[in-house]
N, C-alpha and C positions, 0 to 999 in steps of 0.2 A: 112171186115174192115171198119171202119168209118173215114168220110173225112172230112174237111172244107176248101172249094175252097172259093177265093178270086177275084174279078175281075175287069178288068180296069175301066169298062161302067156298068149300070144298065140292057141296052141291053142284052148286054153280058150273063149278069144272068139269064136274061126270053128265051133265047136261049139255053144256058145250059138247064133248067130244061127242054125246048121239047125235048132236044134230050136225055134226061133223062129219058124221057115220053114214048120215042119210044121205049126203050132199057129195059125198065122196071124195071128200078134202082129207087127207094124212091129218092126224091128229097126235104126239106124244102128250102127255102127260106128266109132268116133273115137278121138284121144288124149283119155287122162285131163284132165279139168281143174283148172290147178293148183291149184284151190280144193281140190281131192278128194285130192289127193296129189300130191308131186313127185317120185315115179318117171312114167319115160317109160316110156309103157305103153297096152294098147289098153283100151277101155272100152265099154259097149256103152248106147245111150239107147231106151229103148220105152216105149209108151203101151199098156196097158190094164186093162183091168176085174176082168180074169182073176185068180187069184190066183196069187201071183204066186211062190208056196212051190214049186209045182211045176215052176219053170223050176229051180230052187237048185239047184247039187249041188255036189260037192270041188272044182270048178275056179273058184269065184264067192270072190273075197275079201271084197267089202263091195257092199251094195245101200245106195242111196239115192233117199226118196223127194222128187221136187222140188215142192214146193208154194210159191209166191207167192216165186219165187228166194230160197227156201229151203230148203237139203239138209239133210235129218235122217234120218240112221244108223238103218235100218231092221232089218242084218244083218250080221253080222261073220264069216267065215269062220277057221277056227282054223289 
């Protein structure tokens, strides 16, 4: 399945993709898309199977899963 996380910090995102690294999940890196949000900000795109609860943690604002370019709010961070 394909994702597009969302995140509070830039940190945030270069953190995700290691532990992205370690887990051996594809990870790009990109600005948000304005569909997703109009803060300028980084966002991270990956593909897998995996579940995908265990990448989460306090630095993820919103996961969104893409199916047939369609984003649907999968996770909301508080």
């Amino acid at each position: 399945m394909e994702y597009m996380i969302l995140f509070f910090t830039h940190s945030g995102a270069i953190k995700f993709k290691r532990k992205c690294n370690r887990k051996d999940i594809e990870c790009e890196l990109m600005p948000v898309p304005r569909s997703l949000s109009s803060n300028c900000s980084i966002s991270a795109r990956i593909c897998t199977r995996k579940d995908i609860g265990e990448l989460i943690d306090d630095e993820v604002e919103k996961v969104f899963l893409i199916k047939d370019n369609y984003n649907k709010l999968v996770y909301e961070g508080q």
